[in-house]
C-alpha positions in Angstrom: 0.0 0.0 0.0 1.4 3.4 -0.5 0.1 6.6 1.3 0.4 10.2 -0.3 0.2 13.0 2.1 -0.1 16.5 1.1 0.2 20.5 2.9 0.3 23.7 2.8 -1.8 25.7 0.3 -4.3 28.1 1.3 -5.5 32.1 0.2 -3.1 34.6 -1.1 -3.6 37.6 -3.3 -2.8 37.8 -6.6 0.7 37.9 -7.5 2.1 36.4 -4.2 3.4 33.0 -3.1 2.2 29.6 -1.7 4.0 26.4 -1.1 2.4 22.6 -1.6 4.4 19.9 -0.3 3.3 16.0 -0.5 5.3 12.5 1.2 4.7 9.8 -0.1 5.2 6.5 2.2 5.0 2.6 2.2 5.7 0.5 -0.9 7.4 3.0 -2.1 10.5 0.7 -3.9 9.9 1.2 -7.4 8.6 4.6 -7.2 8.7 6.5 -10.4 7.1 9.6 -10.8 5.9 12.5 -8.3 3.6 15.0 -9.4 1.1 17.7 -9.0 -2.3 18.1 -10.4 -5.2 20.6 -9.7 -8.6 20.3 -10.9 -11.0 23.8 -11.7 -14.6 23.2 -10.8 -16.3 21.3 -13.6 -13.4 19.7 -15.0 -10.9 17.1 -14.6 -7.9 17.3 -12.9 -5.0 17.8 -15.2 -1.0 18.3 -15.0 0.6 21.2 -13.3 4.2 19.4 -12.9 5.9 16.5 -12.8 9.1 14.7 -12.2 10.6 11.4 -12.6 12.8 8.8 -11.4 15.5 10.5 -14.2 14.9 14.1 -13.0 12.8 14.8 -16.4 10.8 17.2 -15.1 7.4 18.9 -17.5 5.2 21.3 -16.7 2.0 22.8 -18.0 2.4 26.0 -20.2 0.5 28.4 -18.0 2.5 27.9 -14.8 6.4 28.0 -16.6 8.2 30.7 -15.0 6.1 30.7 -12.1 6.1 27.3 -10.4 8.8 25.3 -9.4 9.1 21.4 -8.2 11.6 19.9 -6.5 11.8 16.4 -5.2 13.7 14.9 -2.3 14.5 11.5 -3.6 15.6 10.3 0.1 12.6 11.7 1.6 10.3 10.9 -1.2 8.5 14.3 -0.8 7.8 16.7 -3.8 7.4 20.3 -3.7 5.6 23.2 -6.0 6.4 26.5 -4.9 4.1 28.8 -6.7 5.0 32.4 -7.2 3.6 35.3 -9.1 0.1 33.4 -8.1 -3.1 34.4 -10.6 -6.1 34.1 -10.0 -7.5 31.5 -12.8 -4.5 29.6 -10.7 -7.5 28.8 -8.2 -8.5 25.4 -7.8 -8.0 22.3 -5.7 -4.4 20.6 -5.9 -3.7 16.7 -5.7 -0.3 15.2 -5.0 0.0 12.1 -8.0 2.6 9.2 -7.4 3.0 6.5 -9.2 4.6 3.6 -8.3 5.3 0.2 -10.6 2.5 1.3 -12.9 0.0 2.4 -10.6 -1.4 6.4 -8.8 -2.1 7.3 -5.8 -3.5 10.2 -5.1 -3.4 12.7 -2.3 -7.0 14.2 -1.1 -6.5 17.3 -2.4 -5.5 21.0 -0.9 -7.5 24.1 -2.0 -5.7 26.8 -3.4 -7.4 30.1 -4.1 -6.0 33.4 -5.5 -8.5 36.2 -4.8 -7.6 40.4 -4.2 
């Protein structure tokens, strides 16, 4: 079994700064991929950022220049440090693992960006 844990997020005005972090724990061995997803209301969750077992790291167009992951590979946590914060950035943010194959999902940390 493998257990993703996510914090932080919160309320910030536009054009400041939040941090997510997620840990991910159990049978972990053959874990490959650590990754952040948020989902607007009404639609499906989709990619913010991602990194691999190689360090290839993607993100989605909106956020480049803005966010930034980083993963521990010792701890197994990931991190998205989110600057310069808008406000369509607003939405609810899942921590995605996967591990031989398989996702695991966090339950999800509201993030909203409102003056």
């Amino acid at each position: 079994q493998v257990q993703v844990v996510e914090s932080g997020g919160g309320s910030v005005q536009p054009g400041g700064s939040l941090g997510l972090s997620c840990a991910a724990s159990g049978n972990i061995a053959r874990l490959y991929s650590m990754g952040w997803y948020r989902q607007f209301p009404g639609k499906q969750r989709a990619l913010v950022a991602d990194t691999t077992v190689s360090d290839v790291t993607t993100y989605v167009h909106t956020v480049k220049g803005r966010f930034t992951i980083s993963r521990d590979k010792a701890k197994n946590t990931v991190t998205l440090q989110m600057n310069d914060l808008k406000t369509e950035d607003t939405a609810v943010y899942f921590c995605k693992v996967e591990v031989d194959g398989l996702e695991y999902w966090g339950q999800g940390t509201q993030v909203t960006v409102s003056s």
